[in-house]
C-alpha positions in Angstrom: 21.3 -23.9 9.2 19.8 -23.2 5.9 20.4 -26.2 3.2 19.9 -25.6 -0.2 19.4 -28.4 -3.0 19.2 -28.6 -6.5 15.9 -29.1 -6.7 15.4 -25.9 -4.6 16.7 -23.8 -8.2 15.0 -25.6 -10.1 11.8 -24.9 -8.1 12.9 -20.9 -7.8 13.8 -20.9 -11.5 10.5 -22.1 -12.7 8.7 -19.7 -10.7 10.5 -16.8 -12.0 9.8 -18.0 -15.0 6.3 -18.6 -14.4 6.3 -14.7 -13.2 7.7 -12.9 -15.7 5.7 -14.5 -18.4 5.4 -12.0 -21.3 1.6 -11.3 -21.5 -0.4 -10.7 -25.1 -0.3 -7.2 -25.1 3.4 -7.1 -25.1 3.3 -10.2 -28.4 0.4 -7.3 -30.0 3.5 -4.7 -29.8 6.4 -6.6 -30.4 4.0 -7.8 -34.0 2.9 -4.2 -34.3 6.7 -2.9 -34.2 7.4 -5.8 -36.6 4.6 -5.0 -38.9 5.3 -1.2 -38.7 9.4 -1.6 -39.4 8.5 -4.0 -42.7 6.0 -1.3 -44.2 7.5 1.1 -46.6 4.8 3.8 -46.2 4.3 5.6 -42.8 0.6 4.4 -42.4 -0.4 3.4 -39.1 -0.7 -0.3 -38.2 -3.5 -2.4 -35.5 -2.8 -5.8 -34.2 -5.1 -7.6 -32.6 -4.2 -11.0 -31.6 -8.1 -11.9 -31.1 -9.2 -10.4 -34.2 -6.4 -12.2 -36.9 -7.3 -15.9 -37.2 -3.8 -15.9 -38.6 -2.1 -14.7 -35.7 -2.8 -17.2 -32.6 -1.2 -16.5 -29.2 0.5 -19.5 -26.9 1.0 -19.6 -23.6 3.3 -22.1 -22.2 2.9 -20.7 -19.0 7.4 -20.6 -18.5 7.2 -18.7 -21.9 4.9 -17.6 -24.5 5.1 -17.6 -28.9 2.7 -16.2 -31.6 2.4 -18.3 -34.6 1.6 -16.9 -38.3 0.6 -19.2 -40.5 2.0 -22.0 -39.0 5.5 -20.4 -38.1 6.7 -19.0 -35.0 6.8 -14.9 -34.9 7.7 -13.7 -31.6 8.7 -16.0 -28.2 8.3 -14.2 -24.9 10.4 -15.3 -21.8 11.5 -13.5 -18.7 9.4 -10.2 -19.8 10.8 -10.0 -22.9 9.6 -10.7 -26.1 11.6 -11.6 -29.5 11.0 -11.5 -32.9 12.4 -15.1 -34.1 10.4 -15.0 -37.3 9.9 -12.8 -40.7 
């Protein structure tokens, strides 16, 4: 018989976690979609997270964040990515 601890979760968890790690392309479209929502013309906008010195990409390896300028943008967990920041 099959006995399952605590510490078993917590182990599963973390690799889930560890898994479904948003990756930088999905922080470039989450900015891009932020960028694109805030502009009041209809002109087409790049990211490029290795391009922007402002922009930096983290990777936390349980979850992911962009900072601009200091301040948190997006955070990524569980393959999803949120804009936290204006």
């Amino acid at each position: 018989m099959f006995v399952f601890k605590k510490w078993m979760l917590y182990i599963v968890l973390l690799i889930v976690l560890i898994l479904t790690a948003p990756d930088i392309e999905a922080h470039e479209r989450k900015v891009q979609q932020i960028l694109m929502s805030s502009a009041e013309t209809t002109e087409v906008v790049q990211v490029s997270l290795n391009e922007n010195s402002n922009l930096t990409y983290h990777n936390i390896f349980v979850f992911t964040y962009t900072k601009h300028n200091r301040r948190v943008l997006t955070f990524g967990a569980l393959g999803m990515v949120f804009n936290v920041g204006g």
